[in-house]
KEKE-3310 file (N, C-alpha, C; in steps of 0.2 Angstrom, whole numbers, plus 5000, padded with zeros to 4 digits):
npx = (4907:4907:4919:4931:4924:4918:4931:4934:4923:4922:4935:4930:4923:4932:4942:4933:4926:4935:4942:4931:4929:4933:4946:4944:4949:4953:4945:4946:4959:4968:4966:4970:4958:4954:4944:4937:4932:4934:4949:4950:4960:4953:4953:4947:4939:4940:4932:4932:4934:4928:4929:4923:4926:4916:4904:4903:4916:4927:4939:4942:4940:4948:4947:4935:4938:4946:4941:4930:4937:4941:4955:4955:4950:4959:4970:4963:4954:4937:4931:4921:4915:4910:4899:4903:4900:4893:4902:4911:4926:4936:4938:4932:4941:4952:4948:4946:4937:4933:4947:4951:4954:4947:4956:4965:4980:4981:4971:4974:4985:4982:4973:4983:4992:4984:4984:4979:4979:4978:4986:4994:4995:4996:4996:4982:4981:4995:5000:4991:4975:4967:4960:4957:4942:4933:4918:4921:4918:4920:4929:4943:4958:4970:4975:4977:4966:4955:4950:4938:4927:4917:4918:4916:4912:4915:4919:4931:4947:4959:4955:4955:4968:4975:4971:4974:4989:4992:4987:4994:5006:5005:5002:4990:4977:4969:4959:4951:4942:4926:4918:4909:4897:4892:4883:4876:4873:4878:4893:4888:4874:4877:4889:4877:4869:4877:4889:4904:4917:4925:4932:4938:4939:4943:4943:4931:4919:4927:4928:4913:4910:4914:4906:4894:4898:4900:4913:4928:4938:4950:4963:4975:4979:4994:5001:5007:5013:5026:5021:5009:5006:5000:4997:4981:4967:4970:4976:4971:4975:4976:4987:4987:4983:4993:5003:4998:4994:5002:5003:4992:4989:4996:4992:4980:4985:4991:4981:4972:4982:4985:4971:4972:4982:4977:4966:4974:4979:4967:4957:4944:4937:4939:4930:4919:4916:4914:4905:4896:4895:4889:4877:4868:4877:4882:4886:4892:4900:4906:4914:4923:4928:4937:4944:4952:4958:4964:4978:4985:4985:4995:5005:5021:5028:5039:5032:5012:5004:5015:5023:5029:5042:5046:5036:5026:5032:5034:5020:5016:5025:5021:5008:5009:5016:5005:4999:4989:4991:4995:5007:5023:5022:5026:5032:5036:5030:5019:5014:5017:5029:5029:5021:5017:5016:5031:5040:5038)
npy = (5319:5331:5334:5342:5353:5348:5351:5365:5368:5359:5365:5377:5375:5370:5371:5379:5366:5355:5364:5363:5349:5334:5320:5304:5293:5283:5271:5264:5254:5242:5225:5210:5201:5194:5180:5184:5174:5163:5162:5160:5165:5176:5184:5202:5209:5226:5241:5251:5266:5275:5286:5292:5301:5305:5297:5279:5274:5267:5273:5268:5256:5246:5247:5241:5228:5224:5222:5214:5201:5199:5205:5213:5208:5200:5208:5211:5219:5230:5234:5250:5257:5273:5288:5303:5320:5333:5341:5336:5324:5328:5336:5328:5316:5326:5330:5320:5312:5302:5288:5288:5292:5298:5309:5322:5329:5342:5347:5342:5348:5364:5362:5359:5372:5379:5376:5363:5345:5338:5322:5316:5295:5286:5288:5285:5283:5284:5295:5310:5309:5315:5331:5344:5340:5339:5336:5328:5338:5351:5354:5355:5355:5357:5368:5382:5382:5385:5395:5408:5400:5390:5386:5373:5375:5377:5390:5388:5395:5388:5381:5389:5396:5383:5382:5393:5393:5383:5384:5397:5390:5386:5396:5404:5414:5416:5425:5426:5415:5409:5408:5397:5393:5376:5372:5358:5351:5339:5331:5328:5333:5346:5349:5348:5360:5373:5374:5369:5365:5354:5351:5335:5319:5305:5291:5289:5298:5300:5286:5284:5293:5285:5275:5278:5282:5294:5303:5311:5326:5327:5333:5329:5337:5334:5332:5344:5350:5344:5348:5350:5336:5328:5320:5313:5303:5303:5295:5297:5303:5305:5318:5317:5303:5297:5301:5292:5280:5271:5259:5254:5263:5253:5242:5244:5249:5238:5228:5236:5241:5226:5224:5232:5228:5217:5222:5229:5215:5206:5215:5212:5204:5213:5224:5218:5213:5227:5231:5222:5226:5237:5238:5246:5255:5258:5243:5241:5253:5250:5240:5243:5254:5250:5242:5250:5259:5252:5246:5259:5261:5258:5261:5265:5265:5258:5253:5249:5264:5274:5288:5302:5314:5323:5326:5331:5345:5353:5352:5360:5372:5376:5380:5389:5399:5403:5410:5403:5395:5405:5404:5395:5375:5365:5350:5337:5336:5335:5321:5303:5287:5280:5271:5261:5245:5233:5230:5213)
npz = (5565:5576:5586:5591:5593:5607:5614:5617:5622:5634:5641:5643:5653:5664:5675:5684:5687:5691:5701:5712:5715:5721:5723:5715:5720:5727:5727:5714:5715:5713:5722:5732:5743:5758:5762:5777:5786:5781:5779:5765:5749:5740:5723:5720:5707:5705:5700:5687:5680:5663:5652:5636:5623:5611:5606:5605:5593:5583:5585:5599:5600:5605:5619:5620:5613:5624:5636:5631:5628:5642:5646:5656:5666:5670:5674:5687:5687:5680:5670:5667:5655:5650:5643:5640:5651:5655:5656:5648:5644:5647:5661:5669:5670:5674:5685:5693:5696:5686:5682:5670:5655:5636:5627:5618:5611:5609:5616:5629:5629:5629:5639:5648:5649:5657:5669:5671:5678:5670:5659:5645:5642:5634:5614:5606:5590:5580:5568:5565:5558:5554:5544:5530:5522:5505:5495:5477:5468:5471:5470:5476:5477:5483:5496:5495:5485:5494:5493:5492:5494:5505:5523:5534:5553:5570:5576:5582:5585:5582:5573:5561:5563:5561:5545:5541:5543:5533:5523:5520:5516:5502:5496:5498:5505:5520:5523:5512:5513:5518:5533:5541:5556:5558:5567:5573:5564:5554:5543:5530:5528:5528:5517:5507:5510:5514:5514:5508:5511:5525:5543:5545:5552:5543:5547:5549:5546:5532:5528:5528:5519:5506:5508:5506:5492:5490:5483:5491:5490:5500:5512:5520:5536:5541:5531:5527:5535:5548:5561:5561:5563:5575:5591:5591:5594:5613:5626:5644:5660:5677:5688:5699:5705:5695:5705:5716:5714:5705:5699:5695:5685:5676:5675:5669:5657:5653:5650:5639:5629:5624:5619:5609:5601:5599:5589:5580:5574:5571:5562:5557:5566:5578:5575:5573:5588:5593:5587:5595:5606:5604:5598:5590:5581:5563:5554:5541:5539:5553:5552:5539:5543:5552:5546:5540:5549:5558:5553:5556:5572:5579:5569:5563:5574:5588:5600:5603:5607:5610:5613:5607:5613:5604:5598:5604:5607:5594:5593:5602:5602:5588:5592:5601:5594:5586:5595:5603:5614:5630:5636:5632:5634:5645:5642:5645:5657:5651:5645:5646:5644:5654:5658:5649:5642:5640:5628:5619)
capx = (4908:4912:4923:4937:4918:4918:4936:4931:4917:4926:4941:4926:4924:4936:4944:4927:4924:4941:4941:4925:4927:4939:4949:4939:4954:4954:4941:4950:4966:4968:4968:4969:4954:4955:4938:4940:4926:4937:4954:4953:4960:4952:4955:4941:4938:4940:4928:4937:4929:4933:4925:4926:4926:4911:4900:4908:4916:4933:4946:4938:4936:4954:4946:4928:4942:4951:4933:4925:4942:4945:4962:4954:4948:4964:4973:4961:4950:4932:4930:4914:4915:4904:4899:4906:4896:4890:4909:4917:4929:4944:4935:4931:4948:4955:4946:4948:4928:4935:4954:4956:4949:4950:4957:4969:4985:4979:4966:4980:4991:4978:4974:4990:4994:4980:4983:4974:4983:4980:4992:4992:4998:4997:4992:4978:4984:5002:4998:4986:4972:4961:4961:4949:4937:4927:4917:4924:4914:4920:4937:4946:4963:4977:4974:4974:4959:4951:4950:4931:4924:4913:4920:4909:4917:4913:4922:4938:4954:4963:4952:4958:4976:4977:4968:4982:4995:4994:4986:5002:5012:5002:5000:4984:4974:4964:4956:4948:4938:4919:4918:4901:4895:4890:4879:4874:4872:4882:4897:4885:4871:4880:4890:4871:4866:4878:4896:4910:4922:4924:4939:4935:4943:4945:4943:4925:4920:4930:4924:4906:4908:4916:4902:4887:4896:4900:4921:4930:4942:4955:4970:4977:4985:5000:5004:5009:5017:5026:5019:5004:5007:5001:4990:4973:4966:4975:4973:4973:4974:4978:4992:4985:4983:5001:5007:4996:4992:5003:5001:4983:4987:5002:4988:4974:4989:4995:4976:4972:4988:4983:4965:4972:4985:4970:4962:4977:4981:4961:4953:4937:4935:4937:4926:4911:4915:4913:4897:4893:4895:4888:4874:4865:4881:4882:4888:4898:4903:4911:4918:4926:4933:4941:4952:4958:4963:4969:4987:4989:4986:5004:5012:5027:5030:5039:5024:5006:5004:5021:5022:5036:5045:5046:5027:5021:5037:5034:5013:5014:5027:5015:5001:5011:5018:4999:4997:4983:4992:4996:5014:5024:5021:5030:5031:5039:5025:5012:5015:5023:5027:5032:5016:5015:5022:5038:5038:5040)
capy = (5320:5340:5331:5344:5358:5348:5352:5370:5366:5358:5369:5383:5375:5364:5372:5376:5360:5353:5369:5360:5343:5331:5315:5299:5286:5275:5264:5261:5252:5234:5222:5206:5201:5189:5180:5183:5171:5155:5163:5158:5171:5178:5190:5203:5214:5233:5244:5256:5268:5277:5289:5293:5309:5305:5293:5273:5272:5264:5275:5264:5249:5242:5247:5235:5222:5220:5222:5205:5196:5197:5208:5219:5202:5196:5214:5212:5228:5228:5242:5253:5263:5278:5294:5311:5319:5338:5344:5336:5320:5332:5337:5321:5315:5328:5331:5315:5309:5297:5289:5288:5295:5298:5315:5325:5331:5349:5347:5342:5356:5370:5364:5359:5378:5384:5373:5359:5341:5331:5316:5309:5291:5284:5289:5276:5284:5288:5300:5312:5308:5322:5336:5348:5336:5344:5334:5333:5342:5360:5356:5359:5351:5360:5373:5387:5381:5385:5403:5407:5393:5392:5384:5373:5373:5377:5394:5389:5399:5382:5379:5396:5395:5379:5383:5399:5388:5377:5391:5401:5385:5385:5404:5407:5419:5414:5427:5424:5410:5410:5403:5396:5389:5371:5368:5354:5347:5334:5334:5327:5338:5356:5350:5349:5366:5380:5372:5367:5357:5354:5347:5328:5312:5303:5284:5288:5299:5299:5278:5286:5295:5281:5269:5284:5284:5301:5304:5318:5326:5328:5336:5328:5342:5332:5332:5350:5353:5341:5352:5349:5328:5327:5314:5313:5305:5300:5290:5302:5302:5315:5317:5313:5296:5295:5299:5289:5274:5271:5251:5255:5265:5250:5236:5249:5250:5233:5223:5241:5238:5219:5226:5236:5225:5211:5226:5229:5208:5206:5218:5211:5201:5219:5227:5213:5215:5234:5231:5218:5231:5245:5235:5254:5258:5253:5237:5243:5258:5250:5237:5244:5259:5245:5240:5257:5262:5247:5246:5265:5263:5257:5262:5265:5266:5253:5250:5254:5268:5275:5297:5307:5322:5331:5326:5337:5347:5354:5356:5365:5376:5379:5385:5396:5405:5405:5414:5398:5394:5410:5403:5387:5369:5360:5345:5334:5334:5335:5314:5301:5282:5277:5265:5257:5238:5234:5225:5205)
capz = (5572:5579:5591:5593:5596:5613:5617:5618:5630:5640:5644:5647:5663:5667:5678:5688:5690:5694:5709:5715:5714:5723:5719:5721:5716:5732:5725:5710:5714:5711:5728:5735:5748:5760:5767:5785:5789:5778:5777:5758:5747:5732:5719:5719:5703:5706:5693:5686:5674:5657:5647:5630:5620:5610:5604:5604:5586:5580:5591:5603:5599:5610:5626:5619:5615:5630:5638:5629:5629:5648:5648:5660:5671:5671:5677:5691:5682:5679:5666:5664:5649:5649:5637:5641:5652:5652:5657:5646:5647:5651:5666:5673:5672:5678:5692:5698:5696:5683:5683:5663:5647:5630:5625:5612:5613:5607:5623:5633:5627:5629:5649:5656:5652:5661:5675:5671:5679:5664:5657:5641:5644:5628:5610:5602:5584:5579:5566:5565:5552:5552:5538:5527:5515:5502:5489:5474:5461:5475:5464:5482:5476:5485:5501:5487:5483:5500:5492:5489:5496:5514:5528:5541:5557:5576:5576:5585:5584:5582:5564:5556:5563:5553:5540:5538:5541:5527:5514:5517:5513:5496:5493:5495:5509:5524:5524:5507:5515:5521:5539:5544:5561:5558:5571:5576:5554:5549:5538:5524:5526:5528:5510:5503:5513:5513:5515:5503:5516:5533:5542:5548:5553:5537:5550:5552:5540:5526:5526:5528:5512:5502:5507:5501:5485:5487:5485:5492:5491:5507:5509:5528:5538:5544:5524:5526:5540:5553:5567:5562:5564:5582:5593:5591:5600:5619:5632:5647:5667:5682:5691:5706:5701:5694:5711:5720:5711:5698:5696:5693:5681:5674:5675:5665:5651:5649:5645:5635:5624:5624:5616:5603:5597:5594:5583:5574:5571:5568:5562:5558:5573:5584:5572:5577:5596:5594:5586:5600:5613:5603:5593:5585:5577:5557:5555:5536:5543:5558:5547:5533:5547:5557:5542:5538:5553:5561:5553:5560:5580:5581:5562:5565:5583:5591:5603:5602:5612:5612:5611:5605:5615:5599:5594:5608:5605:5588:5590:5607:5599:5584:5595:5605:5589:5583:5603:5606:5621:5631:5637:5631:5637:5648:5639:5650:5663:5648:5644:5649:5640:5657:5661:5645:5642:5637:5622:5622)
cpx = (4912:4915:4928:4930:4919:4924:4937:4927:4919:4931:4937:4925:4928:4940:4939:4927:4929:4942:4935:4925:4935:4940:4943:4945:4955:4951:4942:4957:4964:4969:4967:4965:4955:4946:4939:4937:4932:4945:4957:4953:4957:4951:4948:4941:4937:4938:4934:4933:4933:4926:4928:4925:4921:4909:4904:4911:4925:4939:4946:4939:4941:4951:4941:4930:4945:4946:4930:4930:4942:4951:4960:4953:4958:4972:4968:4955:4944:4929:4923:4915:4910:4906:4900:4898:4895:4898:4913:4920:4934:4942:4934:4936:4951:4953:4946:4940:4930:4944:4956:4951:4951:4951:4960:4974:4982:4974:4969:4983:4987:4977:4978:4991:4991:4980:4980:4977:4981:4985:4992:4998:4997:4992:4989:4981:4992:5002:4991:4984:4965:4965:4952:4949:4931:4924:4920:4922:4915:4927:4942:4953:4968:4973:4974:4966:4953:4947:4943:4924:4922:4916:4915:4913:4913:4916:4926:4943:4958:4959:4954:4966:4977:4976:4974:4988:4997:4993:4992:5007:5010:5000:4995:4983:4968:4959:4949:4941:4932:4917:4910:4901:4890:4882:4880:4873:4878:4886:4892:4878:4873:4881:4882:4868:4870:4887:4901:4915:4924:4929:4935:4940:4940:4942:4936:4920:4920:4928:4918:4905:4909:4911:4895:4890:4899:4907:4923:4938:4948:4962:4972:4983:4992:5005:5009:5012:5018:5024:5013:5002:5007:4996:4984:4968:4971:4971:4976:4971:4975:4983:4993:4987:4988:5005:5005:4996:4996:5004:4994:4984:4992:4995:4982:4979:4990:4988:4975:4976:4986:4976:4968:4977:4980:4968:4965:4979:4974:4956:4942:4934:4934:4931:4918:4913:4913:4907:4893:4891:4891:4885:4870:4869:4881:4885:4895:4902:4910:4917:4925:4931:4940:4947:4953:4961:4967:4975:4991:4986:4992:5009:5017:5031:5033:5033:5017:5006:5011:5020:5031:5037:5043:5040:5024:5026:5035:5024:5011:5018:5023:5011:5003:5014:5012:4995:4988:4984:4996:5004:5014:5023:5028:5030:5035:5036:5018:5009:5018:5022:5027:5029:5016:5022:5027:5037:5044:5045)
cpy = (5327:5337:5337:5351:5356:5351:5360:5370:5364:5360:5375:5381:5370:5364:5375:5371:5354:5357:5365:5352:5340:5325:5311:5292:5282:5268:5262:5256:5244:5229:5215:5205:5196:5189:5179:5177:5161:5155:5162:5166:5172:5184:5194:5208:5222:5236:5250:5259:5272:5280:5291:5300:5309:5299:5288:5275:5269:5265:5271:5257:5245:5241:5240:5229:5217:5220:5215:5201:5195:5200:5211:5213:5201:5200:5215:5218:5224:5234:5243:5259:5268:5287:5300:5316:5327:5343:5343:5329:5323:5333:5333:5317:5318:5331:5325:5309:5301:5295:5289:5289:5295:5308:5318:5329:5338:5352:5347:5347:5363:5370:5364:5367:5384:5381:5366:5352:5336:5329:5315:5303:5285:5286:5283:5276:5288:5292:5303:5312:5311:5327:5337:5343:5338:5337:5336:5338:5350:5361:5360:5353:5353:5366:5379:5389:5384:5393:5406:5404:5393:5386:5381:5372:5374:5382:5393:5392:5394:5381:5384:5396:5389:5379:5389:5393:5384:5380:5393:5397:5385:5391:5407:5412:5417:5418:5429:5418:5410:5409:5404:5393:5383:5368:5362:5346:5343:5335:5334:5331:5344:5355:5352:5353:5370:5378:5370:5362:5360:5351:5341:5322:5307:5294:5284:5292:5301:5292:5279:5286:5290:5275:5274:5284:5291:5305:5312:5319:5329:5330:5337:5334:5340:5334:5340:5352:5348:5343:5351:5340:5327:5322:5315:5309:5301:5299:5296:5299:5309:5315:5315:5305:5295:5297:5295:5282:5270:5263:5252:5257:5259:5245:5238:5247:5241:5229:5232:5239:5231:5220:5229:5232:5218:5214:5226:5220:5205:5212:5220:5208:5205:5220:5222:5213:5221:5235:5227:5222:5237:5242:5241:5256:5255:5248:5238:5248:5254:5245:5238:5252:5256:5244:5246:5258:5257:5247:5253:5268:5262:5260:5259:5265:5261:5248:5253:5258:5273:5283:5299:5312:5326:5330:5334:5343:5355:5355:5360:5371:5380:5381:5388:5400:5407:5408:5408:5395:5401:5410:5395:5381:5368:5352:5337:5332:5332:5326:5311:5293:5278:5271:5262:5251:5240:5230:5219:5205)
cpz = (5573:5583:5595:5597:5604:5618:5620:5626:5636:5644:5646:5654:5667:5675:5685:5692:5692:5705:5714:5717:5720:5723:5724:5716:5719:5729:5718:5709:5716:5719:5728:5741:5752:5764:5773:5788:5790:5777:5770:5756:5740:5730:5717:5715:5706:5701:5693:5678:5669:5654:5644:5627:5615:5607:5604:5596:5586:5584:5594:5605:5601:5616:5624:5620:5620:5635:5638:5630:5636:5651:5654:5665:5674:5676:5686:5690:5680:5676:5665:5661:5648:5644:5642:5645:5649:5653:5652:5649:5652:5659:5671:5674:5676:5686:5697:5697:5692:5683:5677:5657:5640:5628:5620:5613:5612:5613:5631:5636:5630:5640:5652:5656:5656:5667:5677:5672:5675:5662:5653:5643:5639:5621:5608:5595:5584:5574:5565:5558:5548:5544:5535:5520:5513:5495:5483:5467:5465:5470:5470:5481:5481:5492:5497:5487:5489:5497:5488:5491:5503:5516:5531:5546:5564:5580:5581:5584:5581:5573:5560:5557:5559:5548:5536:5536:5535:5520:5514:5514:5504:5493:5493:5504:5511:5525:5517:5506:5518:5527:5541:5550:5558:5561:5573:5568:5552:5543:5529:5521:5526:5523:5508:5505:5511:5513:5508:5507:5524:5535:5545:5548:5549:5540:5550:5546:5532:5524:5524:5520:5505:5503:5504:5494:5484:5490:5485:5491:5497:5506:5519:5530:5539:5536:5524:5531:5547:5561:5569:5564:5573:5585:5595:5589:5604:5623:5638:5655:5670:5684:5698:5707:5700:5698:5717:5719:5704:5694:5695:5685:5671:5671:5669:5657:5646:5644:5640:5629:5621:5618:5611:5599:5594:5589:5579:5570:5566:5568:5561:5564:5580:5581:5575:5586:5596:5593:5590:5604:5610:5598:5588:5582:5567:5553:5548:5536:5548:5555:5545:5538:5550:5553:5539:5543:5559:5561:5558:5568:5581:5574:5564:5568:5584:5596:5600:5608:5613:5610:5612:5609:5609:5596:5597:5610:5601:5588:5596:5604:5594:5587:5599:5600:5585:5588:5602:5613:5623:5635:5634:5637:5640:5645:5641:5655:5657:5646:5645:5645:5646:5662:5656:5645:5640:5633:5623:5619)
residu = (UNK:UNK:UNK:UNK:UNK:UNK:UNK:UNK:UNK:UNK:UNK:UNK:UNK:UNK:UNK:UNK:UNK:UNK:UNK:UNK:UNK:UNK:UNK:UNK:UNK:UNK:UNK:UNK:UNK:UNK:UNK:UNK:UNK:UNK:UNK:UNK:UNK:UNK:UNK:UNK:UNK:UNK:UNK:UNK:UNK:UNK:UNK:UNK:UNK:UNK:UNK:UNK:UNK:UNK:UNK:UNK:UNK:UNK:UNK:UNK:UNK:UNK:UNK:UNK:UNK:UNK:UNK:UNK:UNK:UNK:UNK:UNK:UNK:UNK:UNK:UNK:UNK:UNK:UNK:UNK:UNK:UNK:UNK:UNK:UNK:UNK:UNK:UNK:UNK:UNK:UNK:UNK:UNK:UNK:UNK:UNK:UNK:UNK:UNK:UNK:UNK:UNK:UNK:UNK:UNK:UNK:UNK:UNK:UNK:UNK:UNK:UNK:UNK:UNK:UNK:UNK:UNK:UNK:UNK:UNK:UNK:UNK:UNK:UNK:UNK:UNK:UNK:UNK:UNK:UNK:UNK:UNK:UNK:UNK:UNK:UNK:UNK:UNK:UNK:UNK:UNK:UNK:UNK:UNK:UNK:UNK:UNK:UNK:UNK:UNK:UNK:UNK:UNK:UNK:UNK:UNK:UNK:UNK:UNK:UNK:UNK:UNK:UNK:UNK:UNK:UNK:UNK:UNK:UNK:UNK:UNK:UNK:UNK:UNK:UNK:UNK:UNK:UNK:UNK:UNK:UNK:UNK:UNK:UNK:UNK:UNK:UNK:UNK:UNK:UNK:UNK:UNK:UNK:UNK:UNK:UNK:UNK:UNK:UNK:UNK:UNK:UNK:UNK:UNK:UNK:UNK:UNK:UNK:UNK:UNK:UNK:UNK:UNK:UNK:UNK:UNK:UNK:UNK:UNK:UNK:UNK:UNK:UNK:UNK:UNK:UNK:UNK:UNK:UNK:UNK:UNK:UNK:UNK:UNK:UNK:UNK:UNK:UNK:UNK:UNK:UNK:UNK:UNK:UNK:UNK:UNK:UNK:UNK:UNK:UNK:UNK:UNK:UNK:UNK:UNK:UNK:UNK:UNK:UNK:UNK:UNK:UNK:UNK:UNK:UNK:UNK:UNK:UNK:UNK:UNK:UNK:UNK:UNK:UNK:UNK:UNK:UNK:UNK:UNK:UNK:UNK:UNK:UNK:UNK:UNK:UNK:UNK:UNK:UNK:UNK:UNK:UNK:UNK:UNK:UNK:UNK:UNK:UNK:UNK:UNK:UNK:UNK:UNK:UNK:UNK:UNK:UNK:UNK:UNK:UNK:UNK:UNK:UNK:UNK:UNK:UNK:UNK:UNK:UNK:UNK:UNK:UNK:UNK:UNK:UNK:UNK:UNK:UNK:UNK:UNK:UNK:UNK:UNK:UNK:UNK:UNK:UNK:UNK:UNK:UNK:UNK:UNK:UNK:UNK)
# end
């Protein structure tokens, strides 16, 4: 999945299509109706939409949960999950068109400093689980090793600044490296084209590889530098919304949390709801993803969902010392823990 390609895309017109667009969040907020006709009062479901940053797979699979269980009924919420449209999720968030998304700190970080009123308001993962994964017969053991060897990537500035970063922690020279545009080829066909390693999120497929039979070797960025250990992916809103509406956005968190902690307690029981709701996905795939990255939506954290000051601290610093953002973050407005539950 080129996932982090869309993020790109996205901030090219974001700010376009934000200038153009305007908020549509009244018809999101939770209410009580009364039949005027019988004076009976009933509680009427309010849709409320979400879009994701690509295709369903495993990040995912909380929202599906609290989806088939009910969490969302029970918040008064009537979730309709939809795919990213040609803007981009960030886009549709923050313009207001949608009230909540899936995003990335790093996508975060790059728009609030262009003006862009994105929130994240909770991470789904507490460490980042991305990194470069090379088969292992390329003999890519250490970031040294990168030295010789062709890159597939999506020529972001952000793939070569890490790629530095972590060779210079290891001695080696980025500039020693091959860099190829990917396109649109699959991590498994580029290796078997023109490529040596790619970076990839290890939950989707690094599991892919390990069910083909065909082991890599990975060398997770966080491992090399804590700056690098940032949230990817996050649960994001606008700021509109978190001064308009902010029990909407309280109600959206709490069955949400409810949904990802069932993933983390049952894994395989999310893992078969994902594939309910998203029956063309592949059944050992989604599986054997589910119990990997299940333990790590919450690790460490005290909550699920919980974000660090010095997370988004320490990796917006690193991308202004790598000039990928053209002034520092304010990081104080960039996230907030102050919708999510309070633990029982």
């Amino acid at each position: 999945m080129h996932r982090s390609k869309w993020i790109l895309l996205a901030l090219s017109c974001l700010l376009v299509i934000i200038a153009g667009c305007g908020q549509a969040n009244n018809a999101n907020t939770p209410a009580d109706n009364g039949n005027a006709a019988t004076g009976e009062q009933t509680k009427e479901l309010h849709d409320v939409k979400f879009v994701l940053d690509w295709s369903p797979n495993t990040n995912h699979t909380g929202l599906y949960v609290a989806q088939a269980k009910g969490f969302y009924e029970k918040e008064g919420l009537k979730l309709d999950i939809l795919l990213p449209g040609s803007g981009g999720a960030d886009a549709m968030v923050a313009s207001g068109e949608v009230p909540f998304g899936i995003s990335y700190q790093e996508s975060v970080t790059q728009g609030r400093t262009q003006g862009v009123p994105l929130v994240s308001i909770a991470a789904v993962i507490q460490h980042n689980t991305s990194g470069f994964a090379a088969p292992v017969d390329r003999n890519i053991k250490t970031p040294k090793d990168f030295e010789g060897k062709s890159y597939g990537g999506w020529g972001s500035p952000v793939e070569e600044a890490v790629m530095k970063s972590i060779m210079d922690i290891d001695g080696g020279d980025v500039s020693k490296v091959k860099m190829i545009n990917m396109g649109e080829a699959d991590f498994f066909t580029a290796v078997k084209r023109d490529i040596d390693f790619a970076w990839i999120f290890y939950a989707w497929t690094g599991i892919e590889a390990e069910l083909r039979g065909e082991p890599l070797d990975m060398l997770y960025v966080k491992d090399y530098s804590d700056k690098l250990d940032y949230y990817t992916p996050v649960i994001t809103t606008n700021e509109k919304l978190i001064k308009d509406d902010p029990e909407l956005i309280k109600a959206f968190l709490r069955a949400t949390s409810k949904g990802y902690q069932y993933a983390i307690q049952h894994p395989e029981e999310a893992a078969d709801i994902l594939l309910s709701a998203v029956p063309d996905l592949d059944k050992d795939l989604v599986m054997a993803s589910q119990k990997w990255l299940s333990p790590k939506y919450q690790d460490d954290a005290a909550r699920w969902g919980e974000q660090k000051q010095s997370v988004w601290q320490n990796y917006s610093d690193w991308m202004y010392e790598k000039k990928l953002i053209e002034k520092p973050l304010d990081t104080d407005a960039a996230f907030t823990n102050n919708f999510l539950p309070e633990n029982k």
